[in-house]
C-alpha atoms as one frame of an Amber mdcrd trajectory, in Angstrom:
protein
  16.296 -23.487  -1.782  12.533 -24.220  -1.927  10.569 -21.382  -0.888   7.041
 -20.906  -0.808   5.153 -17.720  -1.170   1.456 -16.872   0.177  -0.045 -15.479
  -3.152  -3.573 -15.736  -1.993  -3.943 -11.663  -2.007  -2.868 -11.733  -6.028
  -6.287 -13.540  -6.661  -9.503 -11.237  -7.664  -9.447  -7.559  -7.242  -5.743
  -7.244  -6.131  -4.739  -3.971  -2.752  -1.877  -3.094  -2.155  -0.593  -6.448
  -0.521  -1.651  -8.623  -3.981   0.451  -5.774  -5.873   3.337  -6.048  -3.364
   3.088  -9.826  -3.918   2.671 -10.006  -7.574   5.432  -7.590  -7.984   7.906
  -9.293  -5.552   7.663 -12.674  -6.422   8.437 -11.747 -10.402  11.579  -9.509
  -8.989  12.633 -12.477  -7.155  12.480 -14.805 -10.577  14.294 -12.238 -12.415
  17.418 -11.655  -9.588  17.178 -15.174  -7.884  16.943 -18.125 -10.690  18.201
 -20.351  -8.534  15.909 -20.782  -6.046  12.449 -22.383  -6.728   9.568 -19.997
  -5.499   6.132 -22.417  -4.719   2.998 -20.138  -4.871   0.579 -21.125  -2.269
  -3.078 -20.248  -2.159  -6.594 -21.330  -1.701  -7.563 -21.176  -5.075 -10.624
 -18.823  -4.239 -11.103 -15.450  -6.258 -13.269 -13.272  -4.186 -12.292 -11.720
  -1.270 -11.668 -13.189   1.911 -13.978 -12.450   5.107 -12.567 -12.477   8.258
 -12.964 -15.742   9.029 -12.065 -17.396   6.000  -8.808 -15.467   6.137  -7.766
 -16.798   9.466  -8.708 -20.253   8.475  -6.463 -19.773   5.025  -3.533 -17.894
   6.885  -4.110 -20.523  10.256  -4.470 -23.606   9.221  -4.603 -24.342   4.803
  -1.850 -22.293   4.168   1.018 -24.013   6.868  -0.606 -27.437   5.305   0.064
 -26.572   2.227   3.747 -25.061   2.687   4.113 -28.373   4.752   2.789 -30.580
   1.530   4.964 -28.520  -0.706   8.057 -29.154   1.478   9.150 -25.435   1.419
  12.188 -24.555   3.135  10.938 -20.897   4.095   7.831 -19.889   4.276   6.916
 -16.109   3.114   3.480 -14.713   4.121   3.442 -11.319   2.207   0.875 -10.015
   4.684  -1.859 -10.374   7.155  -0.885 -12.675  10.183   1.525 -15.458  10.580
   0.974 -18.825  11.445   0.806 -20.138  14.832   2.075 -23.517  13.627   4.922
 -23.073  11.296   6.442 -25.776   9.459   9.459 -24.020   8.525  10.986 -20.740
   9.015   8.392 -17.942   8.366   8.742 -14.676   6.994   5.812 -12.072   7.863
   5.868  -8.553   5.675   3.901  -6.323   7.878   2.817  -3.161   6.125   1.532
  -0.948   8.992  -0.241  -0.949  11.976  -3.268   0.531  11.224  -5.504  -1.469
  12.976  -4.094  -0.414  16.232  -3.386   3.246  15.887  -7.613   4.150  13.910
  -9.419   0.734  15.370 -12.210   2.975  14.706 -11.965   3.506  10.805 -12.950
  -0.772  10.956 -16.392  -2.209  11.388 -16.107  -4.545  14.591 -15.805  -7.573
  12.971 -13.114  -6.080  10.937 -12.140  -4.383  14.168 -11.067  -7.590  15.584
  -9.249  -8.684  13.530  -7.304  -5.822  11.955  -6.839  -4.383  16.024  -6.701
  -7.351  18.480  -5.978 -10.402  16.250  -3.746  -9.405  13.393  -0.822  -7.540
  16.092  -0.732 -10.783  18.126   0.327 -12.850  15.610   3.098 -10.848  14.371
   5.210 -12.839  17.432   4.891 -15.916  15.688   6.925 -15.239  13.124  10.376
 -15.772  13.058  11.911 -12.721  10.739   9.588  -9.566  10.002  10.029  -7.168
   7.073   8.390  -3.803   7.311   8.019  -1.579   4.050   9.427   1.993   6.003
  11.486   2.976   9.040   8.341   4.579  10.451   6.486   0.903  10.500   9.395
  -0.221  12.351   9.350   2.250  14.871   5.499   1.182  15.095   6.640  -2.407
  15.893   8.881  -1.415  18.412   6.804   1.503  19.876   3.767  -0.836  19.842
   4.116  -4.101  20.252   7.896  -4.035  21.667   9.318  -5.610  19.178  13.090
  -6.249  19.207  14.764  -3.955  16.985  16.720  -6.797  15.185  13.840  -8.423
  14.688  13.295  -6.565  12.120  14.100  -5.556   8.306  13.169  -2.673   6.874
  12.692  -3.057   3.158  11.436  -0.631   0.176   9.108  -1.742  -2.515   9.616
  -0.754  -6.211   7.645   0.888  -8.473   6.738  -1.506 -11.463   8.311   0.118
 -14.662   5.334  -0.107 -16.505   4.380   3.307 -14.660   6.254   5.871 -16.552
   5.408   8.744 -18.957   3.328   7.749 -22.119   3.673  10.178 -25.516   1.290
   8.446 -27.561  -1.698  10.803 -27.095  -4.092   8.570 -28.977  -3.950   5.551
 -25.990  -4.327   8.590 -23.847  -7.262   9.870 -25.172  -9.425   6.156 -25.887
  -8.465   5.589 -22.241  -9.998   9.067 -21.366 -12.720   8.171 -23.106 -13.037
   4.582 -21.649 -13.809   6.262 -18.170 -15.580   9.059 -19.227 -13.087  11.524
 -18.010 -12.593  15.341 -18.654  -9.908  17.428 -19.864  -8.215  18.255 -16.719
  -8.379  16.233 -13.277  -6.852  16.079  -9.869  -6.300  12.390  -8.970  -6.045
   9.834  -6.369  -5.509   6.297  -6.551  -6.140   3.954  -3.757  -8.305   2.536
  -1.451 -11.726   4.266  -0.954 -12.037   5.226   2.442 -12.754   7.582   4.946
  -9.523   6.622   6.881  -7.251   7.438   3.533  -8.432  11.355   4.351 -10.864
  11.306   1.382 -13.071  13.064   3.292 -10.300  15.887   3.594  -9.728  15.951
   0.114 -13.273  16.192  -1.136 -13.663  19.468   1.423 -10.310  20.906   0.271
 -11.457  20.314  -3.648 -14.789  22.269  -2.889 -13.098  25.156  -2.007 -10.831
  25.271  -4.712 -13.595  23.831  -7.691 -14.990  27.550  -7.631 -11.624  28.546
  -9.222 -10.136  25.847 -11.384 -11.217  23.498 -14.471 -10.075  20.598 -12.755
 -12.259  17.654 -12.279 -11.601  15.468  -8.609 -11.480  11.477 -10.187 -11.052
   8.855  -6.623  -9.931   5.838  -8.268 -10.148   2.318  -6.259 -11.816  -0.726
  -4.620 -14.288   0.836  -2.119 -13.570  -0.252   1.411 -15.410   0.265   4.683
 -17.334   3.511   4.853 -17.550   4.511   1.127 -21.122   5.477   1.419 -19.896
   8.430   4.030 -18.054  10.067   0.925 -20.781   9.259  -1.442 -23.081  11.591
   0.715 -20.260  13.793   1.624 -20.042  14.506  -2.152 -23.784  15.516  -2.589
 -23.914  17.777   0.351 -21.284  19.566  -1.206 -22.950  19.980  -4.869 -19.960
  18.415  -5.925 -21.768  15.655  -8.229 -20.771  16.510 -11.641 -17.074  17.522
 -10.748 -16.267  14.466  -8.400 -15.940  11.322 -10.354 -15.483   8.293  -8.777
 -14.364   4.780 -11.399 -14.675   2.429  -8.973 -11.415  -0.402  -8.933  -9.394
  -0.249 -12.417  -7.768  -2.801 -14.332  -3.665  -2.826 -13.370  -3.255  -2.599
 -17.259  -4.971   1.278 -17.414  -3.376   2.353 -13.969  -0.040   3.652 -15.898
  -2.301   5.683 -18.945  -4.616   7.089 -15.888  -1.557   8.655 -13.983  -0.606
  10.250 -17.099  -4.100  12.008 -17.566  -3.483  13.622 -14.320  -2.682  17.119
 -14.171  -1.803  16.506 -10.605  -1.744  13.605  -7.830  -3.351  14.031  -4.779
  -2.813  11.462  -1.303  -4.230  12.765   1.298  -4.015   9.435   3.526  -3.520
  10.045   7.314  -1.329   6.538   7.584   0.413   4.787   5.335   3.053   1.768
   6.138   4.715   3.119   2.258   2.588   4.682  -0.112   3.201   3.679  -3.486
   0.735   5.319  -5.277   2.579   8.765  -4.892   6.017   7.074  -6.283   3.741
   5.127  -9.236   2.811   8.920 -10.153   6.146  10.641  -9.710   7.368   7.583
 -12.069   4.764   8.802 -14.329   5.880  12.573 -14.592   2.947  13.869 -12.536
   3.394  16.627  -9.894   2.176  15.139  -6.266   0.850  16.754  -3.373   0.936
  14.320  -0.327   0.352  14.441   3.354   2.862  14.275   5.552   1.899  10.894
   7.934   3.577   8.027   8.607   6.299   7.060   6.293   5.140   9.358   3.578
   7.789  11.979   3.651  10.089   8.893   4.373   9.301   7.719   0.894   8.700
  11.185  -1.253  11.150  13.160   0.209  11.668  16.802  -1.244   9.921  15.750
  -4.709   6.133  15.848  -3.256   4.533  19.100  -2.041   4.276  17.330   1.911
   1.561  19.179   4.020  -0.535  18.110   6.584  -3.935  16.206   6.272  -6.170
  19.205   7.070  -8.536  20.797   4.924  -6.853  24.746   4.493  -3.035  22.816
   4.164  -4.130  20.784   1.515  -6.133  23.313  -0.365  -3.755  25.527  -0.488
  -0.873  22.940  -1.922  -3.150  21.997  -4.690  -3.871  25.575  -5.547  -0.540
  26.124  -5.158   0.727  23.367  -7.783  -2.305  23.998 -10.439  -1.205  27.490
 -10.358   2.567  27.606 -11.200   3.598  26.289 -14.118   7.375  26.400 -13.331
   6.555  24.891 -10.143   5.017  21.648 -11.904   8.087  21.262 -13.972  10.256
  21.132 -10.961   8.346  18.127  -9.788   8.122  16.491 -12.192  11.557  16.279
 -12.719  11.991  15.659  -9.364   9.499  13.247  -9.034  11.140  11.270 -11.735
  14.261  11.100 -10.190  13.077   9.961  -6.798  10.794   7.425  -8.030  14.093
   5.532  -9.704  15.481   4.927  -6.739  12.956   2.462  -5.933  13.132  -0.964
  -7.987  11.651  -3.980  -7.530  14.899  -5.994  -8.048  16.556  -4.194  -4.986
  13.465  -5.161  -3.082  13.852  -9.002  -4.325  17.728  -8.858  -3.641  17.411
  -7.588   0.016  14.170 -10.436   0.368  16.629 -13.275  -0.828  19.269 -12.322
   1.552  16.430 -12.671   4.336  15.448 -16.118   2.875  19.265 -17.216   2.683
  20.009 -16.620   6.130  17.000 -18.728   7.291  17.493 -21.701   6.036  17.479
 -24.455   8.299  16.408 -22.410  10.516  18.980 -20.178  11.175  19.275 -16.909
  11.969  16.819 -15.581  13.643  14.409 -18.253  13.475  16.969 -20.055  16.431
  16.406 -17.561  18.834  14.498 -18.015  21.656  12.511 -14.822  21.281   9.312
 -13.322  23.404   7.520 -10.757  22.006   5.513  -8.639  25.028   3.009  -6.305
  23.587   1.902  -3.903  25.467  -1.831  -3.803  26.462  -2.164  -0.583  26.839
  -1.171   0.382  23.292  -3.674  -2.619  21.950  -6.315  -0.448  23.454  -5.690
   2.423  22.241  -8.306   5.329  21.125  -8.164   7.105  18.661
């Protein structure tokens, strides 16, 4: 079977979906030989805006699955097609455009709020990344349940502990960082409770060694935390790197005395399970799908200021207490594998083609207005 794959978000500084997509399509080489996997993109590095992304996703990227003669179409994320070709896959990740329209500037609002959910109809088989994503869909947008296929991602086994101290410490000295940090790893944004974290550190930085390092592409709103950070006196123990190169991710977990995500949604969250796989002790809120995903090997707490300081004073604390996560930690985060994601994808593609499956139904998707308005 000839299935094509939208690998436009692998291009320049790759999120979360270019990771998902990078990873998945290798998994699926590796499990599924036997089907041929046609990358489609636009060919253009640098970010999409708005725009350009609903003219790729809209109208070049069905032309070009259409040229390629693909069997099954697979748009990793973002919206589907209106005109389809084929059978089309759509991977939503969350619904975070809907539940915090305000965390997006309005052009961004539009399309991440009011565009972006209406197109999830015009797909004909959606894969979510948690349970709790699903019951978005349905609670949302009123979704059919079989309509949907919840589906883990894997954590890339590059991330795992690293014993040669000498990498360690030229990577450490790469980034200019100190002897003992707290961590994240992610998007930089108010809406990933940043804000909560930097207010939580400040009442703990009194107390410990530990350095706060925010590691990620800034996103909407970065200049909030930059300020946030000053006010605070915080400017020589809060170091932000800015986005790092997938190749020093891995060696930066491993510097990490302890992982911190203190995001208030998440569709997943793989940056906790990339730092469990690593052998480093996580403290995580507990929103969304997060607790779906960590389960008893995190510390889970809410996203509030006194919860998480406490948990990371906690953890830094008890020595015994970071050993037990990390063990546990380890053994959680091998129980997600890229190659179960790819065989549960290929299953999805096999029952499509030619249009079977779901992609016969006569399906109508009713979203409910109310919910597309919502306020946050």
């Amino acid at each position: 079977m000839k299935i094509g794959i939208d690998v436009q978000s692998t291009l320049g500084r790759k999120t979360g979906i270019g990771l998902y997509t990078r990873n998945l399509l290798h998994a699926l080489r590796c499990v599924a030989p036997q089907h041929e996997y046609v990358e489609l993109s636009w060919g253009r590095t640098k970010e999409l805006r708005t725009d350009q992304r609903i003219w790729w996703q809209q109208v070049e990227l069905p032309r070009k699955a259409r040229s390629a003669a693909v069997e099954v179409l697979h748009v990793t994320g973002f919206d589907a097609p209106r005109w389809r070709p084929c059978p089309t896959v759509l991977t939503v990740h969350d619904l975070i455009g809907l539940l915090f329209p305000s965390n997006f500037p309005p052009i961004s609002r539009f399309y991440w709020s009011y565009w972006l959910p209406r197109t999830v109809r015009w797909a004909d088989q959606i894969i979510v990344d948690s349970e709790s994503t699903k019951r978005d869909l349905i609670r949302l947008l009123s979704i059919p349940s079989e309509c949907i296929e919840v589906v883990y991602l894997g954590v890339n086994k590059s991330f795992r502990p690293i014993e040669e101290q000498a990498k360690l410490e030229a990577l450490r000295r790469k980034y200019s960082l100190p002897p003992d940090i707290v961590l994240y790893i992610g998007t930089i944004e108010p809406r990933k409770g940043l804000d909560t974290l930097i207010t939580a550190y400040s009442l703990l930085a009194a107390e410990i060694s530990h350095h706060l390092v925010i590691t990620g592409k800034k996103g909407w709103y970065t200049e909030s935390l930059f300020r946030q950070v000053e006010a605070l006196g915080l400017r020589e123990r809060v170091h932000f790197t800015d986005y790092v190169a997938d190749e020093d991710l891995p060696g930066l977990y491993n510097l990490a005395n302890l992982f911190v995500y203190p995001s208030r949604y998440e569709g997943f969250g793989l940056p906790p399970l990339e730092a469990m796989a690593c052998g480093v002790p996580v403290v995580c809120s507990n929103a969304a799908s997060l607790s779906e995903v960590v389960g008893d090997a995190a510390l889970l707490v809410p996203p509030d200021v006194e919860a998480l300081a406490a948990a990371m004073h906690r953890v830094l604390n008890d020595e015994s207490l970071q050993v037990e996560m990390r063990v546990k930690g380890l053994e959680r985060a091998q129980r997600f594998t890229w190659e179960e994601t790819a065989r549960r994808v290929v299953k999805i593609y096999e029952n499509m083609r030619g249009g079977l499956a779901l992609a016969q139904k006569k399906r109508s998707f009713s979203v409910n207005s109310a919910m597309m308005t919502r306020k946050t």
